[in-house]
C-alpha positions as CSV (number, residue, x, y, z in Angstrom):
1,X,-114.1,-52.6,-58.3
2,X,-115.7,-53.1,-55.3
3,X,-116.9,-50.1,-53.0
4,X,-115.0,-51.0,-50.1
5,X,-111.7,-50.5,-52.2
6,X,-112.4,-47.1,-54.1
7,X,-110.6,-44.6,-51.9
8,X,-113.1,-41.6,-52.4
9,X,-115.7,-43.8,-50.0
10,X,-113.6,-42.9,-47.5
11,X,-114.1,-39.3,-47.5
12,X,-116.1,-37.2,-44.7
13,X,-116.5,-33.4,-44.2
14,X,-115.4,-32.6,-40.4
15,X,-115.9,-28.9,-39.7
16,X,-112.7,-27.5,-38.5
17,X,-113.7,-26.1,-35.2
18,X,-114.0,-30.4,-34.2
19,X,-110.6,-30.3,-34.9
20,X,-109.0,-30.7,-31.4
21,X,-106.2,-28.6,-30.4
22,X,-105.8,-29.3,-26.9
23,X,-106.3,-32.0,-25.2
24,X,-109.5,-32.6,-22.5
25,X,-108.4,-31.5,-19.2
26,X,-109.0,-33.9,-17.3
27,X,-108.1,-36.7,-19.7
28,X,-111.2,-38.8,-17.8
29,X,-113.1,-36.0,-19.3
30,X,-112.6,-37.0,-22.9
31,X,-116.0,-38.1,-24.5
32,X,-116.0,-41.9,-25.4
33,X,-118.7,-43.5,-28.0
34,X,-118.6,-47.3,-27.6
35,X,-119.8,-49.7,-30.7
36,X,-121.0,-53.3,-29.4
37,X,-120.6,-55.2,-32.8
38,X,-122.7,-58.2,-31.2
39,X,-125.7,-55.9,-30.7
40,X,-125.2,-53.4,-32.8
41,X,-125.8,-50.7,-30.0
42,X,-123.9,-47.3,-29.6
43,X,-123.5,-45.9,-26.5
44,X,-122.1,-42.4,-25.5
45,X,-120.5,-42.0,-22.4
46,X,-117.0,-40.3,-21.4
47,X,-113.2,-42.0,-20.9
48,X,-113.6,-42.2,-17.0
49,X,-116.2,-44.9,-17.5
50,X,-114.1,-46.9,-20.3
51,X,-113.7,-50.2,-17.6
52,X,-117.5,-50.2,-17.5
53,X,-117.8,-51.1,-21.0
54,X,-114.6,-53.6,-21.1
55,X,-114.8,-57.4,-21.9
56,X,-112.4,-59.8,-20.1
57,X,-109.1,-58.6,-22.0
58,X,-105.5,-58.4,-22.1
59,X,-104.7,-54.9,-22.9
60,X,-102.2,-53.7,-25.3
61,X,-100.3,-50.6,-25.3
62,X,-97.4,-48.8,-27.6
63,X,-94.9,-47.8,-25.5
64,X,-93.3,-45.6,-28.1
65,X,-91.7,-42.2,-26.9
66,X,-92.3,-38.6,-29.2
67,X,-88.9,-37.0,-29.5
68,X,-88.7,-33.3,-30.0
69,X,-88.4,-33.8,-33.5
70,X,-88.3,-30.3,-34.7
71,X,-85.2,-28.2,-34.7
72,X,-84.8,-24.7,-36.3
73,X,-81.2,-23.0,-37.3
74,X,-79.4,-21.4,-40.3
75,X,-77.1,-22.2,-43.1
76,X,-74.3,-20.2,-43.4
77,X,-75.3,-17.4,-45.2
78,X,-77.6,-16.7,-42.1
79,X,-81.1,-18.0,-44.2
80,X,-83.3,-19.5,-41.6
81,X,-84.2,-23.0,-42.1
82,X,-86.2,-25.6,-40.2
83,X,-85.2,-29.4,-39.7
84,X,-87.6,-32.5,-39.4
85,X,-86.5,-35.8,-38.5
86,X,-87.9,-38.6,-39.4
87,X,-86.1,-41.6,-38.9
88,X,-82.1,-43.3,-38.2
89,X,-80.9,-44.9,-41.2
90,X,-77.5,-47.4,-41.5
91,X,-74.1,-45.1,-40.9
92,X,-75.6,-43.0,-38.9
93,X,-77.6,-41.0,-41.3
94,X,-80.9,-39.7,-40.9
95,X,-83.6,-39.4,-43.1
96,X,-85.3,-36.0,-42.8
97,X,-87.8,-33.0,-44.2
98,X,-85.9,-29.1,-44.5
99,X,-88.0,-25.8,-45.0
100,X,-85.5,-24.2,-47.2
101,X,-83.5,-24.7,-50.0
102,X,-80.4,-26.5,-49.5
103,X,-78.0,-28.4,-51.8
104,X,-75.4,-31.7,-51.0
105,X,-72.7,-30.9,-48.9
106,X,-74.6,-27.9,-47.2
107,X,-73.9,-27.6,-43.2
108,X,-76.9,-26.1,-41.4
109,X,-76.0,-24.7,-37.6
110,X,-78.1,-25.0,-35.1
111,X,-77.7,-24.5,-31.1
112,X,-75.6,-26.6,-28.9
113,X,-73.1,-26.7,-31.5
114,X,-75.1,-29.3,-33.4
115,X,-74.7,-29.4,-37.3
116,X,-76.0,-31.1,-39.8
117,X,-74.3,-31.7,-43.5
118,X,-76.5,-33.2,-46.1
119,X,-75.7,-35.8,-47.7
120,X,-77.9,-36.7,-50.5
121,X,-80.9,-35.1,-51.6
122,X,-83.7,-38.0,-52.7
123,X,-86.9,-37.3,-55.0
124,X,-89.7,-37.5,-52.6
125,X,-88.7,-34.4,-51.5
126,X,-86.4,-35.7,-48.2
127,X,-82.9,-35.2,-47.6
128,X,-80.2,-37.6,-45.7
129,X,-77.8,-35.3,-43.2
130,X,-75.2,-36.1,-40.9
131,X,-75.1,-35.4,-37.6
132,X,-72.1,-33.3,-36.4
133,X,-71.5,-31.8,-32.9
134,X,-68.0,-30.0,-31.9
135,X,-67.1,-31.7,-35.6
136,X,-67.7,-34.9,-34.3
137,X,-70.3,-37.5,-36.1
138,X,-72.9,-38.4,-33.8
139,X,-75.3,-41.6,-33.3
140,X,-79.3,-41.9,-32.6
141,X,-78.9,-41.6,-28.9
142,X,-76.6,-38.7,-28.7
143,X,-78.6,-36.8,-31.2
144,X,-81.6,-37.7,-28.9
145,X,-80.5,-36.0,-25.8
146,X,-79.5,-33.1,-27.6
147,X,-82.9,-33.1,-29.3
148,X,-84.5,-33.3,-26.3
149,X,-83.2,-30.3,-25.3
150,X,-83.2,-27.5,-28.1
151,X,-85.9,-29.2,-29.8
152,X,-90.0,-28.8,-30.8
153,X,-92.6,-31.6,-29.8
154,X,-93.9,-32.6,-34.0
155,X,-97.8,-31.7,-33.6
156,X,-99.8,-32.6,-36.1
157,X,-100.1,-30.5,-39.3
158,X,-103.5,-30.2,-38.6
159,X,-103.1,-28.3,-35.2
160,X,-102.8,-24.8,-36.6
161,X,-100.9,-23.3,-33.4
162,X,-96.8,-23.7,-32.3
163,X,-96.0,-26.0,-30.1
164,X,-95.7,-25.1,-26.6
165,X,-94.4,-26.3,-23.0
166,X,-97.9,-28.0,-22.3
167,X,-97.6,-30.3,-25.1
168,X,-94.1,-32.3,-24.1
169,X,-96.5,-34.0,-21.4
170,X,-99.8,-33.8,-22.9
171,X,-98.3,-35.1,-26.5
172,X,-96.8,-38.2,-24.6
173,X,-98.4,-41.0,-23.3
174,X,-98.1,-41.6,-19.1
175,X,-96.1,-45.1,-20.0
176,X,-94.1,-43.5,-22.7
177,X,-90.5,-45.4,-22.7
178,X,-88.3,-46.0,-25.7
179,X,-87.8,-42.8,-27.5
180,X,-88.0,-42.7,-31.3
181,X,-91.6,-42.0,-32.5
182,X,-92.2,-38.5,-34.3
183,X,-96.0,-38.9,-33.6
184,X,-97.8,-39.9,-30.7
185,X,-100.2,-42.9,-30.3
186,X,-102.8,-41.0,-29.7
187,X,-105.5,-43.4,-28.3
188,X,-103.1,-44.0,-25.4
189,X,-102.9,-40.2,-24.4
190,X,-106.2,-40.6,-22.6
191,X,-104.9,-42.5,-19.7
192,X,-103.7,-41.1,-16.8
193,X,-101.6,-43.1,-14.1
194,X,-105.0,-43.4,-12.0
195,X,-106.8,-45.2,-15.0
196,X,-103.4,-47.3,-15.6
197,X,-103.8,-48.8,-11.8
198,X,-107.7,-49.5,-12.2
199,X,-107.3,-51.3,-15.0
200,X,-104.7,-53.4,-13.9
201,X,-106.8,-55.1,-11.2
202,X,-108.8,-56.4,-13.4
203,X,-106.8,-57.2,-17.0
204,X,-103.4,-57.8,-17.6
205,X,-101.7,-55.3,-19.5
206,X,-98.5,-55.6,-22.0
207,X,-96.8,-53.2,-24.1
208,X,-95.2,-53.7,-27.2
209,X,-93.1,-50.6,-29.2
210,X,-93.6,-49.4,-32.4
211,X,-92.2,-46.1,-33.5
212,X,-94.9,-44.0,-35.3
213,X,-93.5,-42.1,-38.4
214,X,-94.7,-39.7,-40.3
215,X,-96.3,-42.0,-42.7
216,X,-99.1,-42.2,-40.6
217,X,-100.1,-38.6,-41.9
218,X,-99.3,-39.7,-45.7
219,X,-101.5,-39.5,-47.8
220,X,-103.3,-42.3,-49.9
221,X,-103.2,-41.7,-53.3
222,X,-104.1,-44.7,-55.3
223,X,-107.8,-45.0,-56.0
224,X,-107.7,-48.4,-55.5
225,X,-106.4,-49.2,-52.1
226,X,-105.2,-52.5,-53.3
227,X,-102.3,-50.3,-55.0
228,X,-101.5,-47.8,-51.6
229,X,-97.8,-48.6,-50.8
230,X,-98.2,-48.6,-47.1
231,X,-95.5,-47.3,-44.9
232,X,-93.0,-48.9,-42.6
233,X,-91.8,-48.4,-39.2
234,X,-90.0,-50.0,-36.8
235,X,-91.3,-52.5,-34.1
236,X,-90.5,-54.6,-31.1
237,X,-92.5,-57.0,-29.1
238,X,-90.9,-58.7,-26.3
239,X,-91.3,-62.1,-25.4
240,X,-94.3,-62.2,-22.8
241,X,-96.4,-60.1,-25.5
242,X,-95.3,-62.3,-28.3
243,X,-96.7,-65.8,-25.6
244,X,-100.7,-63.4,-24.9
245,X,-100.6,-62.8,-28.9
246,X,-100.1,-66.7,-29.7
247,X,-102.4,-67.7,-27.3
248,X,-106.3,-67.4,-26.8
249,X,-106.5,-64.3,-25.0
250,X,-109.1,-61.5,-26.0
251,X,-107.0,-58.6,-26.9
252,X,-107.7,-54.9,-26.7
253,X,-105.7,-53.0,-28.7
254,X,-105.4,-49.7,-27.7
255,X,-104.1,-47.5,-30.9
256,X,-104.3,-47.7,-34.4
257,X,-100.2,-48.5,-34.1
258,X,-100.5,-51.4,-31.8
259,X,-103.3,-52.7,-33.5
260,X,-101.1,-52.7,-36.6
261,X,-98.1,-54.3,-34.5
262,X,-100.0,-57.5,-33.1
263,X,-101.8,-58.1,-36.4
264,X,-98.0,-57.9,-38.1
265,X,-96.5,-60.0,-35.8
266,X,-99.7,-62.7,-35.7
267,X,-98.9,-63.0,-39.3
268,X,-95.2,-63.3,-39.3
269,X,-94.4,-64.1,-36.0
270,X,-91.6,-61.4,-36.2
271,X,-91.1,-59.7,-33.1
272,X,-88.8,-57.0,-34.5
273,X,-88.0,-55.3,-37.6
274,X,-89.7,-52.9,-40.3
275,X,-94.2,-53.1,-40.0
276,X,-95.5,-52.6,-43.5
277,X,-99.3,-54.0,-42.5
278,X,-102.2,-52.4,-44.3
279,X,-105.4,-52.7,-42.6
280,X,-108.9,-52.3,-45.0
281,X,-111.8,-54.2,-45.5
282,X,-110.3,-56.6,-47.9
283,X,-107.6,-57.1,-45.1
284,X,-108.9,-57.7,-41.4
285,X,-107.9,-58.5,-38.4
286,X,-107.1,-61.8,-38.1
287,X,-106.0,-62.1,-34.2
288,X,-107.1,-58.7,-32.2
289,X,-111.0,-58.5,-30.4
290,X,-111.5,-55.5,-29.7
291,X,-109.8,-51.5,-30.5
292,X,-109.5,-48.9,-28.7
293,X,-108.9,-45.4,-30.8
294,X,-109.5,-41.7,-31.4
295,X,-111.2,-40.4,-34.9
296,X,-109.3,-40.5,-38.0
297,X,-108.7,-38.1,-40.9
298,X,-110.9,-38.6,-44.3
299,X,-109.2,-40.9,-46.9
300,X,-106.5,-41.8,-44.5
301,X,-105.0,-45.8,-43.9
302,X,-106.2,-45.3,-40.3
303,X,-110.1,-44.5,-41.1
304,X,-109.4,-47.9,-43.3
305,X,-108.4,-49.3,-40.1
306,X,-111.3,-48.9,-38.2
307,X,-113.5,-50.3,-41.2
308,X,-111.7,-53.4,-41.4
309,X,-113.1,-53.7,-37.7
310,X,-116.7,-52.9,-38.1
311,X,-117.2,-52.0,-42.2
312,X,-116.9,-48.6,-44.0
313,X,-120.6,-47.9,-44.3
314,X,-120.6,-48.1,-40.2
315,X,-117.3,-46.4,-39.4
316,X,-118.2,-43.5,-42.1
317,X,-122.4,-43.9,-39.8
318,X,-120.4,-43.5,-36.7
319,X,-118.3,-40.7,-37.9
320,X,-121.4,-38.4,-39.0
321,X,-123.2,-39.5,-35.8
322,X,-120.4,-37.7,-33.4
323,X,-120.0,-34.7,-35.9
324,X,-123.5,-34.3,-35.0
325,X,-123.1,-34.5,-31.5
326,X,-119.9,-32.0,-31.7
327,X,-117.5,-34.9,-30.6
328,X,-113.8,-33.5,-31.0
329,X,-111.8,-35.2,-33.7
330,X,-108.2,-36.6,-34.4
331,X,-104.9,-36.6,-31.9
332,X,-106.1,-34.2,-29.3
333,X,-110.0,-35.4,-29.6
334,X,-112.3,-38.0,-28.0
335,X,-111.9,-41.9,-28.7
336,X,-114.3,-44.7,-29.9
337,X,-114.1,-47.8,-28.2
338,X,-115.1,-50.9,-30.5
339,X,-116.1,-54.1,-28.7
């Protein structure tokens, strides 16, 4: 088998103190390593300066929003319990993770009068609930709203902290729009409004939505990647996106999730539905240039990602290079630009 397709190559140590838990502050201030492919030249320098380093682009952004995904109640006998929604599912039931034992036909209270009754319990460990509030079945949006008000921005499991008032604008992109992500893109938390208007003047920018599940912290289990069921999640791509992707246009995808979006829809020319796409070496980019994204856990379909683009042996180089120079890793950490 070949090396590029054994998942242990994948691996890294990162000490935990590169672990990010906050964000830079500024966001100009996060530090930025740039990869010239063409020239093989690396180059560190910080966010505020990422338009120096751009190539005549179109950029592309996920304008995915992060609803407060967390919600914490009790079933009836008064046992505390902890809800995690993951996604909308046909009827209006939800697909989601509980801290807490539960059976079918349970009803969990939580505040606002909102219940949830669960309806099946499935293998992989998640449960499907209805939504109830003032007995009353609910639908996506409505649970939304509600959500947005008694409930916890989703960090990361690997941000040891709770979450707190800070992180419902620092765990959102400035552009955020269409709610239903349960993770952030995080390569687009870097830009403020400012950086939005510079860039505009000189490339054209487009967004297309795809709402980032919790598959993206899933991890891959088969050795072989060529056996890694990869994840699905919902896309869009509206029609002016969908004309820039079938043209000629450089592209500059900023995210791991938008990268994954164009490359879906340049092979299917769907421009809705479920994105299954699995990014590796042995499956590259066939229409985006360039990428724009932060650094990626060990072993996971995202560090894969970045391969495809420039090779494990230099993703995994360029990986112990900023551990080296302390750079700050994964959603709240520092970006690599790859041009």
């Amino acid at each position: 088998m070949h090396k590029d397709l054994i998942l242990s190559n994948y691996d890294y140590y990162l000490p935990k103190e590169l672990i990010a838990n906050y964000p830079a502050n500024p966001k100009e201030n996060a530090r930025l390593l740039v990869y010239e492919r063409a020239k093989n030249k690396i180059t560190h320098s910080t966010f505020a300066n990422l338009d120096l380093f751009l190539p005549p682009c179109a950029i592309f952004f996920n304008d995915t929003k992060v609803i407060k995904a967390r919600i914490f109640g009790e079933k009836k006998s008064g046992a505390k319990i902890e809800l995690f929604l993951h996604q909308p599912h046909e009827n209006n039931e939800f697909l989601v993770q509980i801290k807490g034992r539960v059976r079918e036909n349970d009803i969990l209270n939580f505040q606002n009068n909102l219940q949830a009754k669960i309806i099946k319990l499935l293998e992989n460990g998640m449960r499907k609930v209805l939504f109830y509030q003032n007995d009353k079945i609910i639908n996506t949006l409505t649970l939304y709203n509600i959500l947005d008000t008694i409930g916890h921005i989703p960090l990361p499991p690997y941000i040891k902290r709770e979450d707190k008032k800070s992180d419902e604008i620092d765990y959102q992109s400035v552009f955020a729009k269409n709610l239903g992500a349960i993770a952030a893109p995080t390569a687009s938390l870097h830009f403020s409004k400012n950086m939005l208007e510079v860039l505009s003047k000189k490339h054209e920018i487009y967004y297309l939505t795809l709402h980032v599940g919790a598959g993206t912290f899933k991890n891959v289990e088969c050795e072989n990647l060529k056996d890694h069921k990869m994840h699905s999640e919902f896309f869009n791509i509206d029609q002016n996106a969908a004309s820039v992707i079938n043209s000629k246009t450089p592209i500059l995808g900023v995210g791991t999730t938008t990268t994954r979006t164009i490359e879906y829809f340049a092979r299917t020319q769907k421009m809705n539905g479920e994105c299954d796409l699995f990014l590796h070496p042995f499956n590259k980019p066939i229409r985006q240039n360039y990428l724009l994204t932060n650094f990626h856990l060990p072993k996971s379909t995202l560090i894969m990602l970045v391969s495809a683009f420039i090779g494990r042996e230099k993703c995994l180089e360029l990986y112990k290079l900023c551990i080296e120079k302390k750079y700050r890793f994964y959603s709240y950490g520092d970006a690599m630009l790859i041009i």
